[in-house]
C-alpha positions as CSV (number, residue, x, y, z in Angstrom):
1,X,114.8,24.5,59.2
2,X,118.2,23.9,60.8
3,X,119.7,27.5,62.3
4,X,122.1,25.6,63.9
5,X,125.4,26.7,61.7
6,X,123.7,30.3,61.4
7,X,123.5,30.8,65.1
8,X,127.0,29.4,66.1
9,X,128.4,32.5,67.1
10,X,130.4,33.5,70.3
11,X,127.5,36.2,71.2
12,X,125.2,33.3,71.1
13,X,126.9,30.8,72.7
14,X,127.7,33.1,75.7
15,X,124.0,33.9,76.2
16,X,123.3,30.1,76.0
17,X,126.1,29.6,78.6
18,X,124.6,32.2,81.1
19,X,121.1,30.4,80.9
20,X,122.3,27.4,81.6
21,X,124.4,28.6,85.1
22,X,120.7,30.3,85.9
23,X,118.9,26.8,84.7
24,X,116.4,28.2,82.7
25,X,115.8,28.7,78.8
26,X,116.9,31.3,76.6
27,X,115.6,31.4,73.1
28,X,116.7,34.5,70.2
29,X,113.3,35.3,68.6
30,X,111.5,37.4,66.2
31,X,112.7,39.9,63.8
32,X,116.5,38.5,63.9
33,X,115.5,35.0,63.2
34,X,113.1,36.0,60.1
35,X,116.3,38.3,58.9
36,X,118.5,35.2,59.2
37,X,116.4,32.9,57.1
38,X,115.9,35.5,54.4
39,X,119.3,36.7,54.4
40,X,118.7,40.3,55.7
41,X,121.3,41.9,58.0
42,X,120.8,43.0,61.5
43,X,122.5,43.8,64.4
44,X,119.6,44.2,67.1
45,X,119.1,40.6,68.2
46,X,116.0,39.9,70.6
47,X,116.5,36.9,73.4
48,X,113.2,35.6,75.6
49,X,114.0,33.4,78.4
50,X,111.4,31.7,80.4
51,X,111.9,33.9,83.9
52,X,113.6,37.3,84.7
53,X,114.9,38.5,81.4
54,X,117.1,41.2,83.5
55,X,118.4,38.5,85.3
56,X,119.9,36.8,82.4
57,X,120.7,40.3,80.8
58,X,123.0,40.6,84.0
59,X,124.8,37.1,83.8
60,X,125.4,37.9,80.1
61,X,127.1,41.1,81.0
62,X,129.8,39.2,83.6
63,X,131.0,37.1,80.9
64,X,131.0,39.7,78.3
65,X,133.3,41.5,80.8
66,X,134.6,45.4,79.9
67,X,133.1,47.2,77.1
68,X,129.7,45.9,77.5
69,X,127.2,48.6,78.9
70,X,123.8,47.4,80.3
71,X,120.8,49.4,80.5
72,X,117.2,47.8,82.8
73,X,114.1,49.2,82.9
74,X,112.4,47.6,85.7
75,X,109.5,49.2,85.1
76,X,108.9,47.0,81.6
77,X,110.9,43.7,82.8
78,X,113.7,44.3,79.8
79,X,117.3,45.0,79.9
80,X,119.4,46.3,77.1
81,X,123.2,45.0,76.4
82,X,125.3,46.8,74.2
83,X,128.4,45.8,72.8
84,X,130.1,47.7,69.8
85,X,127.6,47.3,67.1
86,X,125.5,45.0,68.2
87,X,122.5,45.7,70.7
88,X,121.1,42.6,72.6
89,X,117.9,42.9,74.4
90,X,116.7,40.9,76.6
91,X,112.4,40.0,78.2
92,X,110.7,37.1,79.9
93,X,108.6,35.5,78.1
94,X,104.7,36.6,78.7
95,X,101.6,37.0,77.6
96,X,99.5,40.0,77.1
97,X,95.9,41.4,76.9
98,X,94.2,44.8,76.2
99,X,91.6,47.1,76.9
100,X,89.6,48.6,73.8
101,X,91.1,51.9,74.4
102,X,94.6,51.6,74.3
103,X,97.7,49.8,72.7
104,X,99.3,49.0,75.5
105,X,98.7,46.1,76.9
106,X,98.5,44.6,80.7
107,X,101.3,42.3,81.0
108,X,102.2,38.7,82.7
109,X,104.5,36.3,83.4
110,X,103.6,33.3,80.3
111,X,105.2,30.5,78.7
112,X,107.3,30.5,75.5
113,X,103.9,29.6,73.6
114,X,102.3,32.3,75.3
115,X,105.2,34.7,74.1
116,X,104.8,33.5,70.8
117,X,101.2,33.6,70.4
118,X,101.4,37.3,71.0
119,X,104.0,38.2,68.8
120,X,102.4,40.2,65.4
121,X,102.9,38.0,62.6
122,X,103.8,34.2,61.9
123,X,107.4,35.7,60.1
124,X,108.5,36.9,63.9
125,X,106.7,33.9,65.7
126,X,110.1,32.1,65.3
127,X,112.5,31.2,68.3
128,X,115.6,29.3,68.3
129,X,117.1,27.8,71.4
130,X,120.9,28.5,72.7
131,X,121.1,26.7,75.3
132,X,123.7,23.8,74.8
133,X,121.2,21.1,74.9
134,X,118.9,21.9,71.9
135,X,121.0,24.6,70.5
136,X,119.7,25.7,67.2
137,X,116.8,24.2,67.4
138,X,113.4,26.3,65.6
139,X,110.4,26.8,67.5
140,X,108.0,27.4,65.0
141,X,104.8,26.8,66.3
142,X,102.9,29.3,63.5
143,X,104.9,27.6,60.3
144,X,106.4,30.9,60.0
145,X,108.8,29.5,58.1
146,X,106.9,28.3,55.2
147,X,105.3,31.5,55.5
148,X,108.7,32.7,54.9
149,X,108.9,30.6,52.3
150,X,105.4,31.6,50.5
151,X,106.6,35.3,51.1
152,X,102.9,35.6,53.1
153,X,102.7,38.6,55.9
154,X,99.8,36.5,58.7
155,X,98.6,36.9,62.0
156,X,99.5,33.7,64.3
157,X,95.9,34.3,65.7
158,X,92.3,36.2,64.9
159,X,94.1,39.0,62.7
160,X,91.0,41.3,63.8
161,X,91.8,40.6,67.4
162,X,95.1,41.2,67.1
163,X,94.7,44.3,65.1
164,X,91.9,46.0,67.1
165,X,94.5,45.1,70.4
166,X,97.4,46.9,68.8
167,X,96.3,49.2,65.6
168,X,99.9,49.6,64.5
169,X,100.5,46.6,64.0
170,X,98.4,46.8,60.6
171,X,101.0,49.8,59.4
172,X,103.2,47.4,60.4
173,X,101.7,44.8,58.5
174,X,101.9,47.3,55.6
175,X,105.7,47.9,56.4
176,X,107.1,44.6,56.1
177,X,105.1,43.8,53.0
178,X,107.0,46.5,51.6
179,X,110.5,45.8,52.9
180,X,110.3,42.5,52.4
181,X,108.1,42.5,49.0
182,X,106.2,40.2,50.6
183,X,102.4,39.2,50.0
184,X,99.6,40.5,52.7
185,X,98.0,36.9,53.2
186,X,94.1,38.1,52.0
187,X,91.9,37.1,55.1
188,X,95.0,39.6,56.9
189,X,93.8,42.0,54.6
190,X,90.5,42.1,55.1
191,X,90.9,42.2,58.9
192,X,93.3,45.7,58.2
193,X,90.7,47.3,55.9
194,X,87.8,46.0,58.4
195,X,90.0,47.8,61.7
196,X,91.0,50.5,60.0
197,X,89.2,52.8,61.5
198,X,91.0,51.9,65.2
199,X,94.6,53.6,63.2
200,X,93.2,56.4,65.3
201,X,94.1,55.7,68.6
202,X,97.7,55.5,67.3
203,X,99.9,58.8,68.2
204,X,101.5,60.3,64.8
205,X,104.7,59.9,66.3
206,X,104.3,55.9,66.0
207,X,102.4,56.5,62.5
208,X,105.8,58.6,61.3
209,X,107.9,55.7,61.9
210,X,106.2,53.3,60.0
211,X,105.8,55.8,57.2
212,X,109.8,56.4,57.0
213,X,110.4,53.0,57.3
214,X,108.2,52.3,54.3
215,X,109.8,55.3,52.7
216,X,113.1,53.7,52.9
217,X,112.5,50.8,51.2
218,X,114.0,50.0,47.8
219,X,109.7,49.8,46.1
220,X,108.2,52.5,48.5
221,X,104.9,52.7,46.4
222,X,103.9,49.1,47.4
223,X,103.4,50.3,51.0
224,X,101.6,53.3,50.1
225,X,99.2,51.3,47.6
226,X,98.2,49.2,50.2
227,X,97.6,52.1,52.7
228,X,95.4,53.5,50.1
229,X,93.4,50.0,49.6
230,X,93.2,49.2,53.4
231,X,90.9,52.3,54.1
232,X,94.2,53.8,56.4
233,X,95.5,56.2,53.5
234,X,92.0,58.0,53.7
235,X,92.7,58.2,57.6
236,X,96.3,58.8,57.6
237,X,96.9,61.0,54.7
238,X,93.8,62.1,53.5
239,X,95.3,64.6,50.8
240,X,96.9,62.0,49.6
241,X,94.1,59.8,49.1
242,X,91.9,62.3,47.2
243,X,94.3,62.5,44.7
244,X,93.1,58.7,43.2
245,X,90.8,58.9,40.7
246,X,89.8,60.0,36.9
247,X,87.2,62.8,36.6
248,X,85.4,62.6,33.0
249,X,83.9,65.6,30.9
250,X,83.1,65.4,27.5
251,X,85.5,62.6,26.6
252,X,88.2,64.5,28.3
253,X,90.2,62.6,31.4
254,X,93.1,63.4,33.3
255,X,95.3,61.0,34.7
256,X,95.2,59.3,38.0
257,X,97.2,61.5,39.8
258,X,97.8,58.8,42.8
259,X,99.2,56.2,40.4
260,X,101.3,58.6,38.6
261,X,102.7,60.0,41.9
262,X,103.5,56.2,42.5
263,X,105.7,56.1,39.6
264,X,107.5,59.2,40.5
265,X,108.0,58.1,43.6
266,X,110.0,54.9,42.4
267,X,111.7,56.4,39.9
268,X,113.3,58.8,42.3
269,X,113.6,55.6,45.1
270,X,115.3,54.0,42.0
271,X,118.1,57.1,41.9
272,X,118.2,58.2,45.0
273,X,118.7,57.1,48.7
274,X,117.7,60.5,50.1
275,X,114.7,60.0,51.5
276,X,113.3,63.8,52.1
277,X,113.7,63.8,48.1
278,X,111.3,60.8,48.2
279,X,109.1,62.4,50.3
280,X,109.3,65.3,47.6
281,X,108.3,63.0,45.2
282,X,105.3,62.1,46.5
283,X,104.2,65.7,48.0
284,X,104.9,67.0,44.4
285,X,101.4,67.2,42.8
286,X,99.6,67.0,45.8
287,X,98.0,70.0,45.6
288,X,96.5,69.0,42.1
289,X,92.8,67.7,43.7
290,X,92.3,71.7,45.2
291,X,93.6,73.1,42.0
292,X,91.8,70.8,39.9
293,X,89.7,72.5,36.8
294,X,87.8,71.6,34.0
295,X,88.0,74.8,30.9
296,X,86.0,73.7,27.9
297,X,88.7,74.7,25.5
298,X,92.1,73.7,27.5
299,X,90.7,70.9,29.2
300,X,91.9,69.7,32.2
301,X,94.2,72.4,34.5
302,X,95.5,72.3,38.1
303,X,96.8,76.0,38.2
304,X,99.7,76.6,40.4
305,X,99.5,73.3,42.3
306,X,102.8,73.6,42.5
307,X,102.4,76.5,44.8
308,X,99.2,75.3,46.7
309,X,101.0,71.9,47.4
310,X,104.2,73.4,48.6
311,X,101.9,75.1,51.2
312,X,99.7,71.9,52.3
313,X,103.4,70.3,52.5
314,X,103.6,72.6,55.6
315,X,100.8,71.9,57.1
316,X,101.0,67.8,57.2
317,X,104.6,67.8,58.1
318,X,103.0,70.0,61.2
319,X,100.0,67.2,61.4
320,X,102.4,64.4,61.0
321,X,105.3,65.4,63.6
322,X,107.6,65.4,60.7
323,X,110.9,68.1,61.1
324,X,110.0,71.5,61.1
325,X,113.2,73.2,60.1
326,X,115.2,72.6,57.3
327,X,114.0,69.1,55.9
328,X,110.6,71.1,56.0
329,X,112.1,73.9,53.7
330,X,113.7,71.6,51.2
331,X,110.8,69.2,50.8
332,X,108.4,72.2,50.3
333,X,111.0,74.4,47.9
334,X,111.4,70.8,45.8
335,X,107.7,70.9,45.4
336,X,107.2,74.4,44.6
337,X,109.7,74.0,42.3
338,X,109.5,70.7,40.4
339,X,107.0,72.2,37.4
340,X,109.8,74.9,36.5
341,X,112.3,72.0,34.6
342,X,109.8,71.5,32.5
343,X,108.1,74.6,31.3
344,X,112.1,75.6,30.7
345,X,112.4,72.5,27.9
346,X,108.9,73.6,26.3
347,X,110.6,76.7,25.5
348,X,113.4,77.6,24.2
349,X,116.9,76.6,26.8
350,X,118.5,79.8,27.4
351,X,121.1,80.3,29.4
352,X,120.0,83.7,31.4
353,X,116.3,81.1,32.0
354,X,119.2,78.0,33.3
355,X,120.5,80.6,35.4
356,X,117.1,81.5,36.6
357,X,116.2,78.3,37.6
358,X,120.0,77.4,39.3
359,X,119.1,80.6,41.3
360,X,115.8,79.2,42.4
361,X,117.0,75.9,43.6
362,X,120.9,76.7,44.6
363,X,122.4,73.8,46.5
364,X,119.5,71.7,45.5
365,X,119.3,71.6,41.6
366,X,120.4,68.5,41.6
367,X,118.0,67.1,43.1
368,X,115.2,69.0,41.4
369,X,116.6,67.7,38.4
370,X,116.1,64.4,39.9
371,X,112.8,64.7,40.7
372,X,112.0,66.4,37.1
373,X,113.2,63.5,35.3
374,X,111.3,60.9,37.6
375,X,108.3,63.2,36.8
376,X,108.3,62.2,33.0
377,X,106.0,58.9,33.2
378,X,104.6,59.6,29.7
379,X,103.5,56.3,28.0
380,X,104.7,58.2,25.2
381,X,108.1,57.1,24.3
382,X,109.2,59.3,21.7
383,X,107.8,62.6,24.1
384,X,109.8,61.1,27.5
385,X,112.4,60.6,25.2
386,X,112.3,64.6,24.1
387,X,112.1,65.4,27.2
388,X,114.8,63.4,28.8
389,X,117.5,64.8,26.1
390,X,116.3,68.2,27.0
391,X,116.7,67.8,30.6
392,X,120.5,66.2,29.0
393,X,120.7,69.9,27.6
394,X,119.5,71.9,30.8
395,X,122.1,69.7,32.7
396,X,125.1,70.7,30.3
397,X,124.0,74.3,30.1
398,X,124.6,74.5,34.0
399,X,128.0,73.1,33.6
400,X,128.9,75.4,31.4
401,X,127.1,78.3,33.2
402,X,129.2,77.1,36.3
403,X,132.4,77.5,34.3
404,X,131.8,80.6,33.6
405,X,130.9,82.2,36.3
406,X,133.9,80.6,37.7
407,X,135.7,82.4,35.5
408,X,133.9,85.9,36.6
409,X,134.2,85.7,39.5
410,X,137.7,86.0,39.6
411,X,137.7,90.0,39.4
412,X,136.0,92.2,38.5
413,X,136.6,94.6,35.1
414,X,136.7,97.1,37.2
415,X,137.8,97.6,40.5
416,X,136.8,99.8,43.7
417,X,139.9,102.5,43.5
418,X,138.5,102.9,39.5
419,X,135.3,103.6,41.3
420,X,136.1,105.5,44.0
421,X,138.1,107.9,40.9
422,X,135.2,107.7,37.9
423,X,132.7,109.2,40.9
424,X,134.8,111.2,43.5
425,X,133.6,108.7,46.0
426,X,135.5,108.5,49.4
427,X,136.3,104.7,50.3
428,X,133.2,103.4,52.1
429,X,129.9,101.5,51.6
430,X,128.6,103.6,48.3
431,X,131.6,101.7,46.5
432,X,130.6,98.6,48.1
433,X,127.1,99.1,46.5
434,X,128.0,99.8,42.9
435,X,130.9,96.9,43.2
436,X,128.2,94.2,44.5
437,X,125.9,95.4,41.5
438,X,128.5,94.9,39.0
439,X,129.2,91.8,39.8
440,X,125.6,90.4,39.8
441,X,125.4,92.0,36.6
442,X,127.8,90.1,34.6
443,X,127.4,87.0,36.5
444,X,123.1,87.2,35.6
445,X,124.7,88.1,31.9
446,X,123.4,91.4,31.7
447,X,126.4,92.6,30.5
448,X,129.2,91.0,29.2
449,X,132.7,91.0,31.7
450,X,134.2,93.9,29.7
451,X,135.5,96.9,30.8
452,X,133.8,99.1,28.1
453,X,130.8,96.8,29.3
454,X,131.4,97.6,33.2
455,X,132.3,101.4,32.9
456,X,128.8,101.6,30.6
457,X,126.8,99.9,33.2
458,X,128.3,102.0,36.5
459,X,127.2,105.3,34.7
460,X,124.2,104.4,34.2
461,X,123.4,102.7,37.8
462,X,125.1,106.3,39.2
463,X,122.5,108.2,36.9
464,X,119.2,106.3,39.6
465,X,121.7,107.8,42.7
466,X,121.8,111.1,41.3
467,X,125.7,110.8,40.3
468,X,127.7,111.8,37.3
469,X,130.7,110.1,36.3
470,X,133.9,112.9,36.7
471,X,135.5,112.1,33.6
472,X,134.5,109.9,30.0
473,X,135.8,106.3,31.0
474,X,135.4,105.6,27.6
């Protein structure tokens, strides 16, 4: 494949330049070069050059002049040049090898083919040269490219040496197949589900990132399918693994609560980019396999899963190393909360229930609303369809909740010096109490925003202090 045109860049050309005054070879590799021949943006480009990649880091730096900033770390042989947007980094080429206990490998001085031959998969075992003799042309010594071309995630070597080496590299694995909705090749497969097990000597922190990466992808389910087929899910994310599976009695089934999560999942990735609503999506019936009951009459029940799940929420975003604070709230209130949508269009849509649920989820209703509608996977058409113009109800009823309490919550019917008057109250926080009260009142609709309506409802909320009005309002 000819680079050439893609490559011919200043930023390129400049690196290129700087190898030459050193004499030695400089190559961009990996990740950049696969996103360049599938047409995927990216602004981190990787360069190996056969000798000190500091070195070169430094020379590239001179000629970039002010406003580039380099960073080395001696201590790993790379250097880091940044430049507005765009992050260079910069290694010697070498090869690698590793002891059964550890992902981190014991590192040397190699060739480009050793350099290469370590990288993860054929798709990032591309370099192209930019020094000016040879510049642009591929080193592909893997036929990453046709891989490219095939859409086929492969290890350049034994896939179960190089997954038992480095373990992440199979979430890895996992996570381009999913960004790239590309195919795991199947002897790469088997070597993931046959290592599996060595996931484990992989920090949760590392785990995490994978996870969101996967999470940010426009088809999140097809990463988290393959986690659950590889053996990593059960490893991982136990809870969620449990939840595959159809328990029989008497005839009666419930659904695969795995594969329906699935499609809630991408029907939220589908209308939102929000990814702690994504993560809401998938946490939402997770408590369903503790919950899970069979009742001879009802059939099937999972029994406040809702509030269960929101619970075990906490607990893996602990395990995990997610956020504690408020991404941890929102994803386990969205859980809690995603079955209430529902039972409110079984019965009948009124507006002091809307308001109910608006007060539940404040700022967040939206969302929830989100999630609700994603949660209707009925192969049913004409009962999604019921459901979805109902949820077109709910939505409208909150508008026009919204514009009334707008409208309320201009002034009160009756003010504080009315109150102070009616109850021979001195000014103070007494008035405070039965003006908040009022309020709340006629913005819940227990009363309408009359003044008859108002001067009824203070008497009566005076009568539970132990006041008497000192004169008929009426």
């Amino acid at each position: 494949m000819d680079l050439k045109e893609k490559i011919d860049s200043k930023i390129f050309h400049t690196v290129g330049s700087a190898a030459d005054a050193l004499g030695r070879e400089a190559y961009v590799v990996g990740g950049y070069v696969r996103d360049l021949i599938v047409g995927r943006h990216s602004k981190d480009i990787d360069f190996v050059t056969v000798g000190s990649g500091i070195e070169l880091a430094e020379e590239v730096a001179k000629a970039m002049g002010r406003g580039a900033h380099l960073a080395v770390f001696r201590n790993y042989g790379t250097a880091q040049l940044k430049r507005g947007e765009t992050e260079l980094e910069f290694v010697g080429a070498r090869r690698e090898s590793y002891s059964r206990d550890s992902r981190n490998p014991v590192v040397e001085d190699g060739t480009l083919a050793d350099d290469l031959a370590r990288r993860d998969f054929t798709i990032n075992a591309l370099a192209v040269k930019v020094n000016a003799d040879g510049f642009g042309e591929v080193v592909d010594n893997y036929d990453g490219v046709g891989d490219i071309e095939r859409r086929i995630i492969r290890t350049p070597l034994d896939p179960d040496v190089t997954f038992s080496d480095d373990p992440l590299r199979m979430m890895r694995a996992i996570r381009f197949a999913t960004q790239l909705q590309f195919d795991i090749y199947p002897e790469t497969f088997k070597a993931i589900c046959r290592n599996a097990g060595r996931i484990e000597i992989i920090s949760a922190e590392r785990i995490k990132d994978e996870l969101f990466k996967i999470m940010a992808s426009p088809v999140p389910s097809i990463g988290w399918k393959l986690l659950l087929d590889s053996g990593l899910l059960a490893i991982i994310l136990p809870e969620l693994a449990r939840m595959k599976g159809i328990d029989v009695v008497n005839g009666r089934a419930h659904k695969d609560n795995f594969y329906h999560t699935m499609a809630v999942l991408d029907g939220v990735a589908a209308a939102s980019d929000n990814v702690w609503l994504r993560w809401a999506a998938l946490f939402h019936d997770i408590g369903k396999p503790v919950t899970k009951h069979f009742d001879p009459v009802r059939g099937w029940t999972f029994h406040n899963h809702n509030f269960v799940g929101s619970k075990m929420v906490k607990t893996i975003f602990r395990r995990m190393k997610f956020p504690l604070g408020a991404d941890l709230a929102y994803v386990a209130k969205l859980v809690e909360l995603h079955m209430r949508p529902i039972a409110l269009v079984e019965d009948e849509v009124t507006d002091s229930a809307v308001r109910r649920l608006a007060n539940y989820a404040e700022d967040d209703l939206a969302d929830l609303m989100t999630l609700a509608r994603a949660d209707i996977t009925s192969r049913d058409e004409a009962r999604k369809a019921r459901y979805l113009a109902n949820f077109d109800l709910v939505e409208e009823k909150f508008r026009t909740i919204y514009a009334k309490d707008a409208e309320r919550n201009r002034k009160n019917p009756v003010d504080g010096t009315e109150i102070m008057a009616l109850f021979g109250l001195p000014q103070g926080p007494e008035v405070g109490f039965f003006a908040k009260n009022l309020k709340q009142a006629i913005k819940d609709c227990v009363i309408d925003d009359t003044r008859e309506a108002a001067f009824a409802y203070l008497v009566e909320l005076a009568k539970e202090r132990g006041l008497a009005p000192l004169y008929n309002p009426q």
